[in-house]
C-alpha positions as MATLAB code, in Angstrom:
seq = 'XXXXXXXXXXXXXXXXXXXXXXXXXXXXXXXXXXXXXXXXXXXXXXXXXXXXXXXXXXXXXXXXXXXXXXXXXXXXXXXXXXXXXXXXXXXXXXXXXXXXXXXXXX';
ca = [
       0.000    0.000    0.000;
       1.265    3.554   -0.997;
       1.337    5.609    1.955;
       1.055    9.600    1.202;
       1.636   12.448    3.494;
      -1.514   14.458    4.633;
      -3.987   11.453    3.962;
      -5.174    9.728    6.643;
      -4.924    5.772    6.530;
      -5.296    2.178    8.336;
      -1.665    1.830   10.281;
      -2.149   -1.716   10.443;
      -2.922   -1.927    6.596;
       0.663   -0.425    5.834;
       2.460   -3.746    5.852;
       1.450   -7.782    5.417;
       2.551  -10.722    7.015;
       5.066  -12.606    5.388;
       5.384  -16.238    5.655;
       8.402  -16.587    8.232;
       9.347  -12.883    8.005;
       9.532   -9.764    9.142;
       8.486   -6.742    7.181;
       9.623   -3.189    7.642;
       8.443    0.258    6.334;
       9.798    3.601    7.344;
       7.080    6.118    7.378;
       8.848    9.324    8.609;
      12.521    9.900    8.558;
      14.592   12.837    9.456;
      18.072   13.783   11.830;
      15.019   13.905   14.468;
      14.403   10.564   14.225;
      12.088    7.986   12.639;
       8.814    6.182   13.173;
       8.971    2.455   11.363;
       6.201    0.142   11.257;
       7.260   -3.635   11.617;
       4.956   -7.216   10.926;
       6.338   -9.947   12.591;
       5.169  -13.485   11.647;
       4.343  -16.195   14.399;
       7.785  -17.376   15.417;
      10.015  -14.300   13.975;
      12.188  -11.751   16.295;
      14.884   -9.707   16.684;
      17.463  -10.588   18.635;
      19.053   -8.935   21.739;
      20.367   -5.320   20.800;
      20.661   -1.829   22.330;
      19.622    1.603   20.981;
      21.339    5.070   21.797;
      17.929    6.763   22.144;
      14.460    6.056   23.673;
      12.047    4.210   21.831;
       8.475    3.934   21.844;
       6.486    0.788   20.700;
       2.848    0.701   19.805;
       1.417   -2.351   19.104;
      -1.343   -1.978   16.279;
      -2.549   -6.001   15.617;
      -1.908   -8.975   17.808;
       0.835   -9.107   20.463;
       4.234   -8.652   20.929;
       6.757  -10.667   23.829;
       9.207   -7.961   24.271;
      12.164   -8.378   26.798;
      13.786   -5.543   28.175;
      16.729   -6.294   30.131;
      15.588   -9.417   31.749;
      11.811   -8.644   32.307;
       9.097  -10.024   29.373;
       6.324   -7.494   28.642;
       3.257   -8.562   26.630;
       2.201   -5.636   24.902;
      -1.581   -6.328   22.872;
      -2.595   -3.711   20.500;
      -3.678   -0.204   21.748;
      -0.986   -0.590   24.324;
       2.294    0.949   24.258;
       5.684    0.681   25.724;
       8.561    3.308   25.983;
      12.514    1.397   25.785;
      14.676    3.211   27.752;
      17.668    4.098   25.457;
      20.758    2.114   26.241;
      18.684   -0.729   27.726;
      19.413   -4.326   25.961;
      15.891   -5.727   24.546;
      14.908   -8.392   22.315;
      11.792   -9.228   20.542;
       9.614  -12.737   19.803;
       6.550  -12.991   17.841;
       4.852  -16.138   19.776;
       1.583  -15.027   17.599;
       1.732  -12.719   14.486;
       2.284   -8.901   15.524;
       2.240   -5.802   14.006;
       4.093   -2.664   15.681;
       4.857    1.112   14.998;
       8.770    2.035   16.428;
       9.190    5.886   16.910;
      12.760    6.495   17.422;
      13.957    9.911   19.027;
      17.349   11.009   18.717;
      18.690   13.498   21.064;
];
């Protein structure tokens, strides 16, 4: 799906599923920062990693297991979750997932 500036559309439309992927698509990005939405599919992840700046996580279809240092977090969509920057995270799709990542630098 084309996504346009100034028109409103579905977030969780943006991106498909992918057989035993994970999709990307970077909506805004500028020196600010960047907001990227993500589809996981059941079984996908990312594995653990750090970021220099906060980052905040919306979860727009299914839920996500994200682990931030140590602690798991099920996030369901409509919630949120703010990862401190620095802090070492990982992610696992145990169902499919979709997620908008807004990255803040400074």
């Amino acid at each position: 799906m084309k996504f346009e500036k100034g028109k409103t559309f579905v977030v969780s439309e943006m991106v498909d599923y992918a057989e035993g992927g994970v999709i990307s698509k970077e909506l805004i990005h500028s020196n600010a920062g960047s907001v990227t939405l993500f589809s996981f599919d059941a079984g996908q992840g990312l594995s653990e990693h750090t970021a220099p700046f906060d980052a905040f996580i919306q979860v727009v279809d299914g839920e996500m297991l994200l682990n931030v240092e140590g602690t798991d977090n099920h996030i369901k969509a409509g919630e949120g979750f703010v990862i401190p920057s620095g802090a070492r995270h990982s992610v696992k799709a145990e169902q499919q997932f979709k997620m908008i990542i807004t990255m803040v630098r400074g």
